[in-house]
Every structure is written in C-alpha cells, then in structure tokens.
C-alpha positions in Angstrom: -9.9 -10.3 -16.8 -7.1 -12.9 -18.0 -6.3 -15.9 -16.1 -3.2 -17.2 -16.0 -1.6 -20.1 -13.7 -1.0 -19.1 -10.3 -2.4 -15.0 -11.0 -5.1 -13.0 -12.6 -4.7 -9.9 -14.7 -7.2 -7.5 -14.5 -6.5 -4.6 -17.2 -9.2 -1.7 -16.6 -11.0 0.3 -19.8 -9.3 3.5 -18.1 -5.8 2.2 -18.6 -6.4 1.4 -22.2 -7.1 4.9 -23.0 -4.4 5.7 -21.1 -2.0 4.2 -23.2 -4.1 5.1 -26.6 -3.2 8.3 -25.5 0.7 8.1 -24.7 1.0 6.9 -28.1 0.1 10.5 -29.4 1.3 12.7 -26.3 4.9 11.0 -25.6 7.6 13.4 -24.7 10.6 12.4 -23.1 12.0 16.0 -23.6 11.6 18.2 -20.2 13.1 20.2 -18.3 15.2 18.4 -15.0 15.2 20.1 -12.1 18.3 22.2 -10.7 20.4 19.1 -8.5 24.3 19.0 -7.3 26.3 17.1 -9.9 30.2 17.0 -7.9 28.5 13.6 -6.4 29.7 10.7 -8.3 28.3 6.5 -7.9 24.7 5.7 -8.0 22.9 8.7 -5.8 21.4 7.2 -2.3 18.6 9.3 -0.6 18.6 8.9 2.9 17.6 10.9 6.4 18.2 10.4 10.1 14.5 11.6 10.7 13.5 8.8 8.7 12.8 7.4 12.4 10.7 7.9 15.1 10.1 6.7 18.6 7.9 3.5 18.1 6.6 1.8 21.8 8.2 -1.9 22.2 7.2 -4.6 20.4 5.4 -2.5 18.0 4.8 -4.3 14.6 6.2 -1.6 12.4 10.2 -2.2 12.1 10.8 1.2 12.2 14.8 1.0 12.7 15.3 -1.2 9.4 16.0 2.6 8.0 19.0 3.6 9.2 20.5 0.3 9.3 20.0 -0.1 5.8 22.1 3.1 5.1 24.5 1.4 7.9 24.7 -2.0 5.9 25.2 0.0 2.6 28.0 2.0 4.4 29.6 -0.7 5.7 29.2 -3.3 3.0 30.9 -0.5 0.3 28.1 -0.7 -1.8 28.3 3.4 -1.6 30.6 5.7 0.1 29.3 9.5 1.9 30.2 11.0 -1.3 27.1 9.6 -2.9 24.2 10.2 -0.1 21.8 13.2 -0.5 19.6 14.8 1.8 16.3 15.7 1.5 14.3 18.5 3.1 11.2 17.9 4.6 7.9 17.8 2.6 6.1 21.2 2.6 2.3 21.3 3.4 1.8 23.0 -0.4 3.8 19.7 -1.5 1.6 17.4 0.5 -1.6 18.8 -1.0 -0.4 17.6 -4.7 -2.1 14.3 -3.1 -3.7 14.7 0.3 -6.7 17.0 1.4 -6.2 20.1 3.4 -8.2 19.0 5.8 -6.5 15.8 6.2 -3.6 17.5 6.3 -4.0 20.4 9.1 -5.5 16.8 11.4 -2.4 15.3 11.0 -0.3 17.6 11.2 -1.4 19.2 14.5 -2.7 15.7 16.1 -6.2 15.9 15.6 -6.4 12.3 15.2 -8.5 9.9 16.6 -8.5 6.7 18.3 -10.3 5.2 15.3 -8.1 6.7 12.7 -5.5 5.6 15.0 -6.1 2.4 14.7 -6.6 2.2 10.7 -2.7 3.3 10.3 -1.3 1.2 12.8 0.2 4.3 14.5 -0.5 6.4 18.0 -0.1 9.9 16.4 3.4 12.0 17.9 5.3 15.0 16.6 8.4 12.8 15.5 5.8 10.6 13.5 4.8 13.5 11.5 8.4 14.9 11.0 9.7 11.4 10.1 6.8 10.6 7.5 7.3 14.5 5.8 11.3 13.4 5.2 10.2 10.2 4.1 8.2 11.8 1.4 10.5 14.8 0.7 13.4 11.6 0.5 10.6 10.4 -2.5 10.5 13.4 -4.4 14.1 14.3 -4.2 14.8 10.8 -5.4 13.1 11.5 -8.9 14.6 14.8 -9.0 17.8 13.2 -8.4 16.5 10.3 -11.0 15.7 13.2 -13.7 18.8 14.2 -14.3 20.9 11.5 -13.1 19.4 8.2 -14.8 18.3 6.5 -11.6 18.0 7.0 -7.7 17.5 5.5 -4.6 16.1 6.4 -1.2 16.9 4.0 1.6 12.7 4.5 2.7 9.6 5.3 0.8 6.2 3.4 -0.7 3.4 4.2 1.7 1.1 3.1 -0.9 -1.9 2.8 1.0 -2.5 6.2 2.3 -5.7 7.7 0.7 -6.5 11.7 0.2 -8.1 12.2 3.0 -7.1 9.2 5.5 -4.2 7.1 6.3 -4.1 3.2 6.3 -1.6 0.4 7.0 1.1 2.1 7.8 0.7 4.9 5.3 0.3 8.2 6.5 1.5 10.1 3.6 1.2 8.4 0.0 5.0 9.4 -1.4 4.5 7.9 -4.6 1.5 9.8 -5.0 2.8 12.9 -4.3 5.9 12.7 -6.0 3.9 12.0 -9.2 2.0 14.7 -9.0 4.6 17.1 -8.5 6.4 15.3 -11.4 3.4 16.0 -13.7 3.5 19.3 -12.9 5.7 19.6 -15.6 3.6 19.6 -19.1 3.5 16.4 -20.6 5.2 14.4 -18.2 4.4 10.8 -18.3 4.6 8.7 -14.8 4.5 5.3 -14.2 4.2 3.2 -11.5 5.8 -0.3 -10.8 4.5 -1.4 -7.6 6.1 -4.5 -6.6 5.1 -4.1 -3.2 3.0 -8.0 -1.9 0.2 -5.5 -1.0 -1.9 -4.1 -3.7 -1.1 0.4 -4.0 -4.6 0.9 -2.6 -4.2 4.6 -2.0 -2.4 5.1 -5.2 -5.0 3.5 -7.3 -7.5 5.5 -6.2 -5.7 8.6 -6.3 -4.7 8.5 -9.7 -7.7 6.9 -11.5 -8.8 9.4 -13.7 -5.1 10.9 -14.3 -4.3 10.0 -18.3 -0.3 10.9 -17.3 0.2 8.2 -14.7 -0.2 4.8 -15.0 0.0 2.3 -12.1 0.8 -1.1 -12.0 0.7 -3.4 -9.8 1.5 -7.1 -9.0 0.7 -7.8 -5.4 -0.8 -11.3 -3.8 -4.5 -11.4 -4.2 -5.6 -12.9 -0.6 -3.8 -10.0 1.1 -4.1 -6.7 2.7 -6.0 -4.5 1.6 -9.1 -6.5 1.8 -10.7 -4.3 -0.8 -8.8 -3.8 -3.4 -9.1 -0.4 -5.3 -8.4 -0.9 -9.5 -5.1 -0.2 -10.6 -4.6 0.9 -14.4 -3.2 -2.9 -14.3 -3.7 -5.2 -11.7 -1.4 -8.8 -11.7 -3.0 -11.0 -8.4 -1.3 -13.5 -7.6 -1.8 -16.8 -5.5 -0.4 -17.4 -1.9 2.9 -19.6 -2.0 3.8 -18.5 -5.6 7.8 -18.8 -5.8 10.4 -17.1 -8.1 10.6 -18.6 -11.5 7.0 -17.9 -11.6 6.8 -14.7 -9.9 9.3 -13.1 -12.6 7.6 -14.3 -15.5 4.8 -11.9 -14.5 6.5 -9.1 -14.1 8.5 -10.2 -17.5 5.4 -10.8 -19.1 4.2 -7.2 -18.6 6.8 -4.2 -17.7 8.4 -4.3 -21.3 5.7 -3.5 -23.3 4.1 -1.4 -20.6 7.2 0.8 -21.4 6.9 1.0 -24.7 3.3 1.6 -24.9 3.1 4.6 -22.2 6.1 5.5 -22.9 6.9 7.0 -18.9 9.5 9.7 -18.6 9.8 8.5 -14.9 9.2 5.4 -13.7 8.6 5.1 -9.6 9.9 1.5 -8.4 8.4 0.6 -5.5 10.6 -2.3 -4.6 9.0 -3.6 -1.4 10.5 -6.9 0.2 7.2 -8.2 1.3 7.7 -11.1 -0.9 9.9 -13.0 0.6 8.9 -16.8 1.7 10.0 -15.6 5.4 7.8 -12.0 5.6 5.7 -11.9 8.5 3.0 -10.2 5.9 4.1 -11.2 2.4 2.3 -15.0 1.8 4.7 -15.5 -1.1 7.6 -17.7 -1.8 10.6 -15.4 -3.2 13.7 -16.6 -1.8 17.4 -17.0 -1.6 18.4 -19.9 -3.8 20.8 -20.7 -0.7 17.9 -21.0 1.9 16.3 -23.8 0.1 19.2 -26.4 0.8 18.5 -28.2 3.9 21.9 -29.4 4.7 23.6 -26.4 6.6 26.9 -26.7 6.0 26.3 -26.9 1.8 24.2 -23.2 2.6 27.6 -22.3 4.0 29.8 -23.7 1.3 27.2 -22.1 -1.0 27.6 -18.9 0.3 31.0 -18.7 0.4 31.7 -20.1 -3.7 29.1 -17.0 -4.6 30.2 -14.5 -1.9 27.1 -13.2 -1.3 24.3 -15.8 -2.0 21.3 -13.0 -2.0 22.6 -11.8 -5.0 21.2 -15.4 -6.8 17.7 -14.4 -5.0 14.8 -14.0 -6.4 14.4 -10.7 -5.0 17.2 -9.3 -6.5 17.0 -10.6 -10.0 13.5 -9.1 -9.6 15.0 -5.3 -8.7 17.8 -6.1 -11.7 15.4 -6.6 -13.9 13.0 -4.1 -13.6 15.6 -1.0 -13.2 18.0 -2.4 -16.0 14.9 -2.8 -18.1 13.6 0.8 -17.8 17.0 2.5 -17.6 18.0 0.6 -20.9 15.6 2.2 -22.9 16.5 5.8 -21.9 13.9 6.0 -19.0 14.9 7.5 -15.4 13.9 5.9 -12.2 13.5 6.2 -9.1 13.3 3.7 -6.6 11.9 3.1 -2.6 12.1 0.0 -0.4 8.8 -0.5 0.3 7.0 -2.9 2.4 8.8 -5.8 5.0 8.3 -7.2 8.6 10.5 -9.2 10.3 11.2 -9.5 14.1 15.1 -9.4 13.2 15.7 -6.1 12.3 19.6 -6.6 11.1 18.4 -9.7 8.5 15.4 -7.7 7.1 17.5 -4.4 6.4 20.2 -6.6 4.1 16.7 -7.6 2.3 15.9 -4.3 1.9 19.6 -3.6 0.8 19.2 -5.8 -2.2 17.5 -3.2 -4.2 20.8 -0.7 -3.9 23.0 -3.5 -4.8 20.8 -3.9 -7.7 20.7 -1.0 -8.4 24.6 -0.3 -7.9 25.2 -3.1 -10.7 22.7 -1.5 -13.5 24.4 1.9 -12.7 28.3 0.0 -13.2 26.7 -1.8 -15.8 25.1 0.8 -18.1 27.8 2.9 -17.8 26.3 5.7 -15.8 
C-alpha cells in the first residue's frame, strides 16, 4: 500500500497480472453491436420508468431522474433527436451478474424485512421495473458507446449490489452486468472508473478473479461501505479533501491505467457524491463560485462565466476523465451515480454536469 497526502493506494497482486496480461491480449478490434445511426449530438440514454413511487421523506431522491433529462432539455444541452430508449433488462441479462435465486426473490417479492432493510428499499412492482430500465439504460449506453465514441444515461451506478443480495440502494449492479455482457465478446477488455465517494463494493467483489475487467476506484476511505471489498485499484481518500487535490489522484492514475490495460470500453461511473454539500459524500469538491462569501460577487461571478459549475471541480473531474479516454481511441460510457440532497432541482443540475461534460469532449473531439 502507498501513502500519499490526504489518500492511500492500495494496488492488489490480482490487478498486476491483470495488466501483465493486457499487455499480450489487447484488442481494440471487435465487433459493435447493431444501433440507429440517423441520431446526431452526443447520444443521451434515458427512461420514464427510471422512477418509482418512493413513501415521503424517503432518503433516496428518486425524482433527480427525470429532472435531469428535464434540465438537459431545457438548458439545450441536447435536443429529442439525441435521446435513446432502452428496453428493460431480461432475467437472462441479469444473471451475467446476479444469482438465479437472487433474482426469482426479487423479482416476485420474496424479500424480507431484513433484506429490506440492507437496500434501503420496501420491495414493489414499480421498484423492480424501474431498477431493470435502469440497468437495460446501462447496457444500451455502451452499446450506444461502441459504436458511437461515447454515451450517456441520465441514471445508472448501483455499485454496491452483490450476486446474490442487494445493498445501499443497489438492487441490481448495472456496471456489473453490463461488463459482462460486454466481455461476452472474445477479448474484450473493460474497465472501470468509479468516481463514485462510496467505494464499488459489489463490483469489486464481482469481478475479482475476471483478468478482462479492471476496476478502479477512488472513493473516501471513512465511508460507506464499512467493509470495503479490494478493487483491482483502490485510491482512499481522507474526509474534507477538496479539488486541486482530489484531481491530482485521479490524474495521477487513469492515464497510465489506460495505457497499461488497454480497455476497449471504459464504464464512468460519474457519481456526484463528492460534493462539499452531499448529505453522504464527506468530501470537499465544489463550485469555485460557492467559496466567496460575499453574495453579491457569487452573483457577479456567475454572470461574467455564465454558468459558474462549469469552473467546478466536479466538472473538470468528468472533462478529464471522458476527454482522456476518448482521446486515445477508447469508447465510453458513462452513469450519474451516487448524490443526496433534500433539494431535488439543485442536485439534478449536479448530476447534469457530467452531460455538459460530456457535450464539450463530443464538440471538442470532433465526434
């Protein structure tokens, strides 16, 4: 384990033979699956069943979905032209990264108070149905990514759903199970950016002894989960830590994880969780805007730039790491991730930043 100032690094044996073994088995060179091409602008995945009926004052902020698609709409980031559709998850598709038996429980609502209780989640119909879009909105987006250069769904990242349970508001592991589906394909190569302030517990686990996917992870150490499963690279940071320092990590690591494993699809989970005012994050990432404490210079601020969340840490952060793969000829597809706030209108523009980002790499690399 390295130390470094304000994180540790925790590099497992595993992932070092997973990346002696990229060197020999890279192959960017598959075949990408059938998609619509008349759509033009960066591609947006997105669903109205990403919802479900949640009782008052639950913790989960379930509507931050569609008003992320709303604020995308109306902000002109996108237009209708560039939104796709995804079907709901199949059982067959599921079991790529869940047990059967887990499965038929959920499924049918042979759930327990206990288990219950471990997701965060009373179990319902539309809880099922929104959680299989969710995951069918994960798979289409690398699809989509494949043969388009990049993607984003306006959901996604339940990282910490295991095989066989659910856990913190993770039902269904979508990254999981669009990876395996991915490596279906002979010789695919996945990797996993998980940017998410909670370690990928589920996905760790899932894909430990899998040599074609990689996961990474930079999360805040003194955080949910309270045992932490080993990632194929694990960055842990402190509580507190702030922007400059936060993206040297990630800068520190990402570039030559690229060109080591050599991905042919890189998943971006691009949770907002960091942010100094998350209700769950612990860390300081924040609009450059937010820090002055005279109000009316925020306002003056805002207006000279236009939009002062661009200047964020946050979205450097998704500009980076999506202009960084997508430069060297590497798709990717991207999900929101993790974030809690009360004010459901303030946290969906949070979560917007990663489409905005990712609306400037796709102008700016010309694709």
């Amino acid at each position: 384990m390295n130390t470094f100032r304000g994180m540790s690094c925790v590099f497992s044996n595993r992932a070092r033979m997973k990346l002696l073994a990229a060197a020999f088995t890279s192959c960017r060179c598959f075949h990408a699956e059938q998609v619509r091409l008349e759509s033009s602008g960066l591609p947006i995945i997105h669903h109205s069943q990403y919802v479900c009926d949640l009782p008052d004052k639950h913790r989960f902020p379930m509507n931050k979905f569609p008003r992320v698609f709303h604020f995308l709409l109306k902000d002109q980031v996108i237009t209708e032209k560039q939104v796709w559709y995804p079907e709901i998850a199949s059982k067959d598709l599921l079991s790529c990264a869940h047990t059967e038996e887990y499965l038929d429980n959920f499924i049918n609502g042979n759930v327990n108070e206990q288990e219950q209780r471990r997701t965060g989640f009373s179990w319902s119909e539309g809880l099922v149905r929104r959680c299989r879009y969710e995951t069918g909105g994960t798979v289409l987006a690398a699809q989509v990514a494949l043969q388009r250069g990049l993607a984003c769904s306006t959901a996604g990242g339940t990282h910490h759903a295991f095989p066989s349970f659910g856990s913190g508001f993770c039902l269904l592991n979508d990254l999981a199970v669009t990876a395996k589906y991915l490596i279906s394909s002979p010789k695919r190569k996945v990797l996993i950016v998980d940017l998410d302030v909670h370690q990928g517990d589920g996905t760790a686990f899932i894909f430990k002894e899998e040599p074609r996917v990689f996961t990474f992870s930079v999360h805040c150490g003194k955080n949910f989960p309270l045992r932490k499963q080993q990632s194929d690279l694990d960055i842990s940071v402190e509580v507190g830590l702030e922007d400059k320092e936060y993206l040297s990590t990630v800068e520190a690591h990402l570039p030559w994880l690229l060109e080591t494993f050599r991905p042919d699809l890189v998943l971006y989970d691009a949770g907002v969780d960091p942010h100094w005012e998350d209700e769950l994050g612990k860390l300081r990432l924040t609009d450059r805007g937010e820090r002055l404490n005279n109000k009316h210079l925020q306002i003056i601020f805002k207006l000279l730039l236009n939009d002062c969340e661009y200047l964020s840490g946050l979205f450097q952060r998704d500009l980076y790491v999506m202009k960084s793969v997508v430069s060297r000829g590497v798709p990717v597809a991207a999900v929101i991730g993790g974030g809690y706030s009360r004010d459901i209108d303030k946290l969906a523009l949070r979560h917007s930043i990663l489409h905005r980002a990712a609306a400037q790499v796709w102008r700016e690399c010309g694709m």
